[in-house]
C-alpha positions as CSV (number, residue, x, y, z in Angstrom):
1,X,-21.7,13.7,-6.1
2,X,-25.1,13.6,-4.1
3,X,-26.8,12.9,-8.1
4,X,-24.3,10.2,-8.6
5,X,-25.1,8.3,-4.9
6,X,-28.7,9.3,-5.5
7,X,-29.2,11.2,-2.5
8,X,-30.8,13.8,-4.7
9,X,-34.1,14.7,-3.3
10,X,-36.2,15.3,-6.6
11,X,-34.1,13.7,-8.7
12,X,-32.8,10.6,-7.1
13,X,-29.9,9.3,-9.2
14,X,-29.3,12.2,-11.5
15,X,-25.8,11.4,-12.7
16,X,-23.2,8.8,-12.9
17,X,-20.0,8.6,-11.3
18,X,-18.2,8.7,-15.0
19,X,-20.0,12.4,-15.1
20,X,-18.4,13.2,-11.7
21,X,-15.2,12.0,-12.7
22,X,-15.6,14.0,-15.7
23,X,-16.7,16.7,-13.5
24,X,-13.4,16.1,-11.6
25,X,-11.0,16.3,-14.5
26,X,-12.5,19.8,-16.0
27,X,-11.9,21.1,-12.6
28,X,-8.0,20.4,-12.8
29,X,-7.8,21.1,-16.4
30,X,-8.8,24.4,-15.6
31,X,-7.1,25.0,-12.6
32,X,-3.8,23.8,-14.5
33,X,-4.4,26.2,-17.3
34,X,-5.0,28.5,-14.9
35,X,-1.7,28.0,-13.0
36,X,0.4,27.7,-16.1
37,X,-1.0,31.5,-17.1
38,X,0.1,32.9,-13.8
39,X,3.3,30.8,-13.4
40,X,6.0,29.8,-16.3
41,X,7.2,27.0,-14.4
42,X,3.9,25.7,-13.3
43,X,5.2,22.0,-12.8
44,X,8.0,22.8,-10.4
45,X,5.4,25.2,-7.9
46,X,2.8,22.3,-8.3
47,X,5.5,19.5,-7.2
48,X,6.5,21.8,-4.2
49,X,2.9,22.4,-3.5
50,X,2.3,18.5,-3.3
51,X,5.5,17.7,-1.2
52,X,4.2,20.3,1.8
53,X,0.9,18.9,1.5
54,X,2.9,14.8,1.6
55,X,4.8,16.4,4.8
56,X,1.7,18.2,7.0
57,X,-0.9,14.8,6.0
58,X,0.7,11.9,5.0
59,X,2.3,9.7,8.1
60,X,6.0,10.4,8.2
61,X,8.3,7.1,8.0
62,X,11.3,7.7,9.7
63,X,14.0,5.5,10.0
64,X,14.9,3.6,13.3
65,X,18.1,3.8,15.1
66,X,19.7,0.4,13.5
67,X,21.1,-1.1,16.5
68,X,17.7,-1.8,17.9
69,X,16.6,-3.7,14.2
70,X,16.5,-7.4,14.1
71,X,16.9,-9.4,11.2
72,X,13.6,-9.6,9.2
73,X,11.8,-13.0,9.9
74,X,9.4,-13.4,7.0
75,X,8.6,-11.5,3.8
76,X,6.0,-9.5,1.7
77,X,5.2,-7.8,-1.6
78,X,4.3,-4.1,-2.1
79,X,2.7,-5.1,-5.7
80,X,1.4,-2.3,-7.3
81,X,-0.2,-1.6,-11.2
82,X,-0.2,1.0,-13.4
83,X,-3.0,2.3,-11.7
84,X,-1.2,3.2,-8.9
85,X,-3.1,0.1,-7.1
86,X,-2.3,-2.0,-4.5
87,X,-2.5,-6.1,-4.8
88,X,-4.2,-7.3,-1.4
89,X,-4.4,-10.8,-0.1
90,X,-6.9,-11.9,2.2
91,X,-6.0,-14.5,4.7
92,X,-8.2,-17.2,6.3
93,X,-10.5,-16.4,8.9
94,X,-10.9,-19.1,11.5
95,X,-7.0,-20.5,11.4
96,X,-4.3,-20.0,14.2
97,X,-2.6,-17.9,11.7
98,X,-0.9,-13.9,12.0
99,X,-3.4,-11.5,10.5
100,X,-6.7,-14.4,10.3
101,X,-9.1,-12.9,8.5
102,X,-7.4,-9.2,7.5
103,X,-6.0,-8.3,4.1
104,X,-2.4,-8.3,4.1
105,X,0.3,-8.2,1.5
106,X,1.2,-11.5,-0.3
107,X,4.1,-13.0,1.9
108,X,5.2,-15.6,4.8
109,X,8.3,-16.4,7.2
110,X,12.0,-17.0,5.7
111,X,12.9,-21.1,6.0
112,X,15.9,-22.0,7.5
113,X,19.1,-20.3,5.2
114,X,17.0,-19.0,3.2
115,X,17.8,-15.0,2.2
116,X,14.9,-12.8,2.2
117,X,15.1,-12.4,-1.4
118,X,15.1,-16.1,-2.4
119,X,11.7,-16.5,0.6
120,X,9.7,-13.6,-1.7
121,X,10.7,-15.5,-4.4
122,X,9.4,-19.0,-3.3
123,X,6.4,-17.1,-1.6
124,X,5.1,-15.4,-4.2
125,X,5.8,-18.9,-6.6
126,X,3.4,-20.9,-4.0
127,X,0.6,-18.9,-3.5
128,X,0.3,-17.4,-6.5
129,X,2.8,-18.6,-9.3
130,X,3.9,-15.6,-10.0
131,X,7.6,-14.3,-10.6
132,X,7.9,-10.6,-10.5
133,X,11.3,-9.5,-11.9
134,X,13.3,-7.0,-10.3
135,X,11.7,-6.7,-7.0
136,X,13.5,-4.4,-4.5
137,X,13.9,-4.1,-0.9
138,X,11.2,-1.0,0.4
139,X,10.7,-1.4,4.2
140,X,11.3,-3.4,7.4
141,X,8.1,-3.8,9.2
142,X,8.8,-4.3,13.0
143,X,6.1,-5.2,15.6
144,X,6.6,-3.5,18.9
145,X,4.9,-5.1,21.9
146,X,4.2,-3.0,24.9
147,X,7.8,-2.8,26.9
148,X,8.8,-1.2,23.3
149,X,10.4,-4.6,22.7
150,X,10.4,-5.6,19.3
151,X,8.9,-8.9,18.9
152,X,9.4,-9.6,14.7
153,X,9.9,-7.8,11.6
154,X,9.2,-8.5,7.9
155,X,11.2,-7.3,5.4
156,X,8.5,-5.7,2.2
157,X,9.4,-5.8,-1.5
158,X,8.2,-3.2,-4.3
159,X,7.5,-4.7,-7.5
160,X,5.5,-3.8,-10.5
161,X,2.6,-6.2,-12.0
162,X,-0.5,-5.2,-13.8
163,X,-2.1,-8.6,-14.8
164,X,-5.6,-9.3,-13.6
165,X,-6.1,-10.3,-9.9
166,X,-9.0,-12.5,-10.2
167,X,-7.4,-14.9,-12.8
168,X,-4.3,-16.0,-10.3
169,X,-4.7,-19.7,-9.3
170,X,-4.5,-18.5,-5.4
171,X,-3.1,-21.6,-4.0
172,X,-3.2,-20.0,0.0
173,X,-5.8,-18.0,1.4
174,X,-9.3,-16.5,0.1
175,X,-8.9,-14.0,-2.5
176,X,-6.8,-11.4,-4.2
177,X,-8.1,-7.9,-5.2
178,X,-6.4,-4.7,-6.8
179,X,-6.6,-1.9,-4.4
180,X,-7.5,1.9,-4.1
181,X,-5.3,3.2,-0.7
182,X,-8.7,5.7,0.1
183,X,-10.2,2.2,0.2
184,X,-8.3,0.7,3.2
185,X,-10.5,2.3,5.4
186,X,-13.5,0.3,4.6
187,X,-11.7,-2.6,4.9
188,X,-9.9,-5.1,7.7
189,X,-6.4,-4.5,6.9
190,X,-3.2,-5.1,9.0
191,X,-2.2,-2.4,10.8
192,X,2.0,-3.0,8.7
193,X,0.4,-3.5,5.3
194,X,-1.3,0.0,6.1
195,X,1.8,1.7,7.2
196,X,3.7,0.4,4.3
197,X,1.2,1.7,1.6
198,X,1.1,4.8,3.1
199,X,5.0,5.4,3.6
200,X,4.9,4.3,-0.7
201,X,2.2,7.2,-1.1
202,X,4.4,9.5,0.5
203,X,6.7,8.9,-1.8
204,X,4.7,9.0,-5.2
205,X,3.0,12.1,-4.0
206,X,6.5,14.2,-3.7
207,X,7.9,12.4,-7.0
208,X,10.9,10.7,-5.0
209,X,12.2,7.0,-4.5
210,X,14.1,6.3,-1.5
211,X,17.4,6.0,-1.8
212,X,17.8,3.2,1.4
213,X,14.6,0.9,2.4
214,X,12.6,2.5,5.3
215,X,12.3,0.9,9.0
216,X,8.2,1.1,9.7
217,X,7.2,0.2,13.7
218,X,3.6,-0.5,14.4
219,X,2.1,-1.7,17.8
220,X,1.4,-5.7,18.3
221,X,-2.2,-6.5,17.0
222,X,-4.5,-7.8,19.6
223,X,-5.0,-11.4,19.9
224,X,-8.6,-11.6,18.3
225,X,-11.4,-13.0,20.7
């Protein structure tokens, strides 16, 4: 690691970062082998191994009590690759806009009777021209202000798409980028969008799908200065 960032005091930039992934994947190789010696049905202790470390570290989305949910008010896409990325949009800085400036999922408000499965649809068509077959409800985002009042919710879609972010015609906003989640913290993101990719990781990392979509609450941004 310190060769590949070339922190190395004699040797500056001893190695590259495809050696320390290299590195990296002898290191579980061996530990699998190893595990698969000393346990017959290595998979199944490694899968419980990985749920209790999903429940002490990863945020826990729990469901809220229904009665206090409101109908969702605008929409958003959980796209993710085969990678295991996460497509981020980055909104306009200097507008009177929710979120100026921060990269959010790919989404905006439901138009009058309009479901919230024909507004991703129409959303996702004008920025970006995409159709993504078979996207599912995931998660309810609710903002909470202050008094615990909730002051708007978005409902988020999962869908699968592996084309190449930098060749969509982005019709709304300033870029698009495939995402690492152990990059979010280098970056401006909206508080929901985090929440949400975090609730999905919870999920990959214990191997399950949620059987209903999740309710997610996160406190009412700050208006910016």
């Amino acid at each position: 690691m310190i060769g590949a960032m070339g922190e190395n005091p004699r040797k500056g930039h001893s190695h590259t970062w495809d050696d320390v992934e290299s590195e990296v994947c002898d290191v579980i190789t061996t530990g699998m082998v190893a595990l698969m010696r000393m346990n017959t049905d290595a998979q199944a202790l490694f899968e419980r191994h990985m749920e209790r470390i999903a429940s002490r570290d990863l945020p826990k989305a729990e469901p809220a009590p229904e009665a206090s949910s409101t109908a969702p008010s605008g929409t958003a896409a959980l796209l993710v690759n085969g990678k295991g990325q996460y497509l981020l949009h980055l909104r306009d800085a200097n507008k009177p806009i929710n979120h100026a400036g921060m990269w959010c999922f790919l989404g905006g408000h439901t138009e009058p009777g309009e479901t919230e499965d024909e507004g991703i649809t129409r959303v996702l068509q004008e920025e970006t021209g995409l159709l993504i077959p078979d996207l599912t409800p995931f998660a309810t985002v609710e903002t909470v202000v202050q008094d615990g009042t909730i002051q708007g919710s978005v409902k988020v879609y999962l869908g699968r798409w592996d084309g190449l972010a930098h060749e969509i015609e982005l019709r709304e906003g300033i870029a698009l980028r495939w995402t690492d989640a152990d990059e979010l913290q280098w970056m401006t993101v909206d508080a929901g969008t985090t929440a949400v990719i975090n609730a999905h990781r919870t999920q990959v990392v214990a191997s399950r799908n949620a059987t209903t979509p999740l309710v997610l609450r996160v406190p009412q941004a700050r208006a910016s200065r």
